[in-house]
N, CA, C and O atoms as a GROMACS GRO file, in nm:
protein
  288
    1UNK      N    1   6.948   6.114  26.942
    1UNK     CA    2   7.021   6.184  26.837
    1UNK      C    3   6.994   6.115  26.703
    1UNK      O    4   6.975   5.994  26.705
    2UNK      N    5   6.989   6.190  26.571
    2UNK     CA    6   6.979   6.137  26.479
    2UNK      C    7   7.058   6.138  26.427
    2UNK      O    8   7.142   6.229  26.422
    3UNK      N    9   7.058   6.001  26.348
    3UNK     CA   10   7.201   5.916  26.298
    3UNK      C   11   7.165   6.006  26.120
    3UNK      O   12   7.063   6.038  26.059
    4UNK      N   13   7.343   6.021  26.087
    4UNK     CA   14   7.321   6.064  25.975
    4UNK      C   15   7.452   6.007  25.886
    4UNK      O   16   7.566   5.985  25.928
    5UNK      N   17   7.401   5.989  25.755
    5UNK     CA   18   7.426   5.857  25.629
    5UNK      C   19   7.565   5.917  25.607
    5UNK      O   20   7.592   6.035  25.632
    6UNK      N   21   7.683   5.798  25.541
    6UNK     CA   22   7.768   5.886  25.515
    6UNK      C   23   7.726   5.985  25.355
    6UNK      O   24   7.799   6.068  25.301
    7UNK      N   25   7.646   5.958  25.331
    7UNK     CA   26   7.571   6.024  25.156
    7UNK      C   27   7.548   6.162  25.228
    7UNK      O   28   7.625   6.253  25.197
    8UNK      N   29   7.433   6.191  25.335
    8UNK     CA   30   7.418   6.296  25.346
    8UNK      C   31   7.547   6.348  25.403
    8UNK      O   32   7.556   6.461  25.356
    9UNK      N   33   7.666   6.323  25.490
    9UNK     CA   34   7.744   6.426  25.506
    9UNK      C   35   7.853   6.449  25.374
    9UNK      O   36   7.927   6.548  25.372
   10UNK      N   37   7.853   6.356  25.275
   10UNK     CA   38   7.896   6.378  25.150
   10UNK      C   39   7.830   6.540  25.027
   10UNK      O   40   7.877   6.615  24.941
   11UNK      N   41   7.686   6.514  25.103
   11UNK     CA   42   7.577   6.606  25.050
   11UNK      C   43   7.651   6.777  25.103
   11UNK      O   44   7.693   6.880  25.050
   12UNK      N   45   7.632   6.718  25.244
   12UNK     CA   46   7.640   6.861  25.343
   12UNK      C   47   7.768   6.915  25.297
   12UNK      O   48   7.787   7.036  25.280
   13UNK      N   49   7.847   6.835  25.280
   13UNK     CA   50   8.009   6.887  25.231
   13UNK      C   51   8.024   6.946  25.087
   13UNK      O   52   8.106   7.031  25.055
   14UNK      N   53   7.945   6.896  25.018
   14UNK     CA   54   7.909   6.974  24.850
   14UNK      C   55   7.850   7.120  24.850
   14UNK      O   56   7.863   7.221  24.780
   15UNK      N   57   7.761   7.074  24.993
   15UNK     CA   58   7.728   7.248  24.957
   15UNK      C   59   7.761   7.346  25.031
   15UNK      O   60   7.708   7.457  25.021
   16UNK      N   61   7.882   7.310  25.141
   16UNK     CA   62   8.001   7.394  25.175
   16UNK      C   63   8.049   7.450  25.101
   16UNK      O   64   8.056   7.573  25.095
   17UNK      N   65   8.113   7.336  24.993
   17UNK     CA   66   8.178   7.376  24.869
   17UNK      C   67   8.162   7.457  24.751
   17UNK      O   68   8.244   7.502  24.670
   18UNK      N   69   7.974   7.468  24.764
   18UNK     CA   70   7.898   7.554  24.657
   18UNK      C   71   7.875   7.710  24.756
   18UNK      O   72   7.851   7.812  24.692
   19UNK      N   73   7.881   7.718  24.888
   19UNK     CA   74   7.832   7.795  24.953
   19UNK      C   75   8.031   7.907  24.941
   19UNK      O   76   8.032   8.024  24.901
   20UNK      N   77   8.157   7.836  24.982
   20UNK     CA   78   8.268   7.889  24.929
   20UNK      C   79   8.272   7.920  24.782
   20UNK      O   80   8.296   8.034  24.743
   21UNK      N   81   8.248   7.824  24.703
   21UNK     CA   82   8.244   7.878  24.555
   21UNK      C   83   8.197   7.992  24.523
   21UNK      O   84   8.261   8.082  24.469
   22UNK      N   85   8.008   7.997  24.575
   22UNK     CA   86   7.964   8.148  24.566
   22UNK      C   87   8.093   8.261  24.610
   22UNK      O   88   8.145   8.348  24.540
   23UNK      N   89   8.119   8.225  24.742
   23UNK     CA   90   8.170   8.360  24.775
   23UNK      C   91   8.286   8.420  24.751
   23UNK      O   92   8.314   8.535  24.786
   24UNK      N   93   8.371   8.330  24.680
   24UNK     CA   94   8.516   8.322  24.598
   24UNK      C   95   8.485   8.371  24.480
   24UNK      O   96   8.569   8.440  24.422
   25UNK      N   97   8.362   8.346  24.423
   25UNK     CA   98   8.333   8.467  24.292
   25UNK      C   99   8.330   8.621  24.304
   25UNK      O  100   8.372   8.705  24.224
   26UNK      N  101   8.283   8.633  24.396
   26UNK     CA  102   8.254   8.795  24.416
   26UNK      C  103   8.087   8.810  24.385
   26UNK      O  104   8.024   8.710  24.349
   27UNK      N  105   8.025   8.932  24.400
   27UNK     CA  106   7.939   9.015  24.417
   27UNK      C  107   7.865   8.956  24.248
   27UNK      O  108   7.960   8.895  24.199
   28UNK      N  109   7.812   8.952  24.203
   28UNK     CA  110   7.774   8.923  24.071
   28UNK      C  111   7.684   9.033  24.057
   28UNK      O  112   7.613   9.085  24.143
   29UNK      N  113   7.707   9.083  23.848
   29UNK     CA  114   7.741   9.208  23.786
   29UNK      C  115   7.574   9.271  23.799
   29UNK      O  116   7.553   9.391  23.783
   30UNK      N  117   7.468   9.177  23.828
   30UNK     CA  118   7.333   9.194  23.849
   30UNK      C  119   7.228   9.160  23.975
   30UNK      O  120   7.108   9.138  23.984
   31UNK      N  121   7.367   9.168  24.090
   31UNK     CA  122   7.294   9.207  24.204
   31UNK      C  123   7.380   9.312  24.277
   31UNK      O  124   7.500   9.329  24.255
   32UNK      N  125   7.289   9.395  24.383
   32UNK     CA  126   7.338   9.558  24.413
   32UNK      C  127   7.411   9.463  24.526
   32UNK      O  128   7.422   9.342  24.548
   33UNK      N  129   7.459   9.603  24.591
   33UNK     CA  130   7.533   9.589  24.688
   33UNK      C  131   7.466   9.509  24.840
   33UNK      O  132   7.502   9.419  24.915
   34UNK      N  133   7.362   9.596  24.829
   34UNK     CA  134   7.305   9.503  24.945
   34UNK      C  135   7.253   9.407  24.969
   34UNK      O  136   7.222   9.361  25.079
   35UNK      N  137   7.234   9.356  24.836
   35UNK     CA  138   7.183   9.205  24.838
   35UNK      C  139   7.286   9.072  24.838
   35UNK      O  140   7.263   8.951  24.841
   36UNK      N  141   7.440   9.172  24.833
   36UNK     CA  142   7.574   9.063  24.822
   36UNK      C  143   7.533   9.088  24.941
   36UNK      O  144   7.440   9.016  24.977
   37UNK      N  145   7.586   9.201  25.051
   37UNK     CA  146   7.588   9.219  25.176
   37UNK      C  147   7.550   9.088  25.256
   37UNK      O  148   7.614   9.022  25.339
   38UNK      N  149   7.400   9.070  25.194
   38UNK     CA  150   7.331   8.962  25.273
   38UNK      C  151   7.356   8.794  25.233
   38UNK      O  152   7.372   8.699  25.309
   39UNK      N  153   7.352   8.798  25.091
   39UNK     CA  154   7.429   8.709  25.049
   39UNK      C  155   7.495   8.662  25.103
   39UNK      O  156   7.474   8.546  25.140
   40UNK      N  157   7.638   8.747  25.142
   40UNK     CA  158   7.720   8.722  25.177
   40UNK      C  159   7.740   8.624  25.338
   40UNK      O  160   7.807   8.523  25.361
   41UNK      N  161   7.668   8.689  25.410
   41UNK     CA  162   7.670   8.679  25.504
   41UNK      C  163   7.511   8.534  25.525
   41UNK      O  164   7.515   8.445  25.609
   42UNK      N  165   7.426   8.549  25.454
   42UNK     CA  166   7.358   8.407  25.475
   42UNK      C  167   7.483   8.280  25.462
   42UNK      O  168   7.484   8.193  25.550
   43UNK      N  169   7.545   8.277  25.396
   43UNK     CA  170   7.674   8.193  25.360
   43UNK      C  171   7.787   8.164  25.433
   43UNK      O  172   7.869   8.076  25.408
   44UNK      N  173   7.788   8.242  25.523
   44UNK     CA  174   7.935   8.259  25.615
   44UNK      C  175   7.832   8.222  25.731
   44UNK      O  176   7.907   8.184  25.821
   45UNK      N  177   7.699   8.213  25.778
   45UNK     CA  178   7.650   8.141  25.863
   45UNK      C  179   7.635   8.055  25.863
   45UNK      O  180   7.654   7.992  25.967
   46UNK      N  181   7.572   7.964  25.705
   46UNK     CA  182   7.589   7.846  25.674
   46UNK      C  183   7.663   7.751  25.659
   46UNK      O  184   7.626   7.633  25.658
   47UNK      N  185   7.826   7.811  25.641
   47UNK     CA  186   7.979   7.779  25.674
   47UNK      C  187   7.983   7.756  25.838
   47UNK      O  188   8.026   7.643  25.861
   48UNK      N  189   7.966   7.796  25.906
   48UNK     CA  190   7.988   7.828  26.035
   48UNK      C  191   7.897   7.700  26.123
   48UNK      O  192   7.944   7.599  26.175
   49UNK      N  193   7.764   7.740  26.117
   49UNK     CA  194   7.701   7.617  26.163
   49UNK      C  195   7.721   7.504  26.096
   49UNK      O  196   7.751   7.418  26.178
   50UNK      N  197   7.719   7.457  25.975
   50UNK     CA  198   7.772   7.366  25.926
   50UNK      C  199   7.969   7.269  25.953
   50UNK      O  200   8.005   7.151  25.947
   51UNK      N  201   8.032   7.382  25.978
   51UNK     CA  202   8.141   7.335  25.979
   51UNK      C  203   8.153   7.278  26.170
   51UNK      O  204   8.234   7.198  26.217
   52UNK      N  205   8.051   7.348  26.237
   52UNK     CA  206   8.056   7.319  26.394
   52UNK      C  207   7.955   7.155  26.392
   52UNK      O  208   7.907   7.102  26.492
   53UNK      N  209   7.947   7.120  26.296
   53UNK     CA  210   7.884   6.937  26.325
   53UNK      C  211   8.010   6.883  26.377
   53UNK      O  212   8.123   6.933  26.372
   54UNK      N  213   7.961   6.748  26.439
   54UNK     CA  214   8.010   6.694  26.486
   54UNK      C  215   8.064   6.575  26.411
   54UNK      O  216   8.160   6.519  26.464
   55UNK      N  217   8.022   6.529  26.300
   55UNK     CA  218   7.994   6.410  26.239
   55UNK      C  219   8.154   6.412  26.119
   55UNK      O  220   8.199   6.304  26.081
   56UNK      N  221   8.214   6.535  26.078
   56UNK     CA  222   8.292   6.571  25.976
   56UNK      C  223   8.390   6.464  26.058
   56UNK      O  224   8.384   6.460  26.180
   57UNK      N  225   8.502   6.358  25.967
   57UNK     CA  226   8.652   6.323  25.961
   57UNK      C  227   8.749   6.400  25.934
   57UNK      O  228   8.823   6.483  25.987
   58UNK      N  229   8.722   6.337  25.804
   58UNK     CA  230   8.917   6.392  25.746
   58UNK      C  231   8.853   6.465  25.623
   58UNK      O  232   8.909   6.438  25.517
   59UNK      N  233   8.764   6.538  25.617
   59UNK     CA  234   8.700   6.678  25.512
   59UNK      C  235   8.813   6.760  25.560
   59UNK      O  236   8.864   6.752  25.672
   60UNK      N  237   8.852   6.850  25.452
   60UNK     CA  238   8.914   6.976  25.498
   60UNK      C  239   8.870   7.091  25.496
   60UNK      O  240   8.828   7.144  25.393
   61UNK      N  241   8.871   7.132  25.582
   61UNK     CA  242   8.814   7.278  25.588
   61UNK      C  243   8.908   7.411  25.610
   61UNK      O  244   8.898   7.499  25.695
   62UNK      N  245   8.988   7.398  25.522
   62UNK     CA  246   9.079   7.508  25.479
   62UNK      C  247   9.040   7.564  25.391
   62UNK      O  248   9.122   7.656  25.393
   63UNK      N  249   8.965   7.589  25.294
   63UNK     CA  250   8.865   7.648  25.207
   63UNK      C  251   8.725   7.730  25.283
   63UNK      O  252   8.676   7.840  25.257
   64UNK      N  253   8.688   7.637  25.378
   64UNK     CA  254   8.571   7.699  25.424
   64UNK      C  255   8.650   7.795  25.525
   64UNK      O  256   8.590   7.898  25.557
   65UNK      N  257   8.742   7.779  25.563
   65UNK     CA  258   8.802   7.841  25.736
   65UNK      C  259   8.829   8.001  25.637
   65UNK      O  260   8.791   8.111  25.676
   66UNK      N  261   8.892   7.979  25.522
   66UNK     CA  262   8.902   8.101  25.486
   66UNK      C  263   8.829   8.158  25.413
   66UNK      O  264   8.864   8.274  25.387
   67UNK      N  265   8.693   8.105  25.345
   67UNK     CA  266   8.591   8.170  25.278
   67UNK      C  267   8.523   8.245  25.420
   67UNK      O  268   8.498   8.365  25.432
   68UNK      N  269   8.504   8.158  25.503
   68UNK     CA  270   8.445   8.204  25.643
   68UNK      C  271   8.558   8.362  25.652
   68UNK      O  272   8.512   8.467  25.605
   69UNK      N  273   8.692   8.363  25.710
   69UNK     CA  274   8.731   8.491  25.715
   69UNK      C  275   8.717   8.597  25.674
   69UNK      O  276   8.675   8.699  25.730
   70UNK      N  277   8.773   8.567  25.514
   70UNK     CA  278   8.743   8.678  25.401
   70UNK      C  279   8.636   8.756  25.342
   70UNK      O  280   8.632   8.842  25.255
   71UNK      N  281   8.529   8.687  25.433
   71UNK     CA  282   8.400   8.740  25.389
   71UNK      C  283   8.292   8.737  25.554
   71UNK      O  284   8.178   8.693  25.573
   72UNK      N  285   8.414   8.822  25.671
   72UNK     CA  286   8.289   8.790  25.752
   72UNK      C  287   8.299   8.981  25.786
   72UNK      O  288   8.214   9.035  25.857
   0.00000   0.00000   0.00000
């Protein structure tokens, strides 16, 4: 198994946070519908496998648990 730094799960957790941020904005005014669609949903996979590591403590994932809902 590969050992991983506490920097990179500091990393991995930032871009949880950028991956909820996107999707807490909404649809943006210069992309169509179907490209949020997918958007959307590349993001709520990346939430998902990401939040199923093993390596997370005391991160909270009450932000991601419900960016994950609201947008699946």
């Amino acid at each position: 198994m590969v050992e991983i730094t506490t920097e990179q799960i500091a990393q991995n957790y930032k871009a949880m946070g950028d991956s909820v941020d996107l999707l807490n904005a909404g649809k943006p005014a210069n992309m169509d519908a179907d490209e949020w669609t997918a958007m959307k949903a590349r993001n709520v996979e990346h939430l998902e496998i990401m939040k199923a590591k093993d390596y997370w403590t005391s991160e909270s994932m009450t932000a991601v648990d419900k960016a994950i809902a609201d947008n699946k």
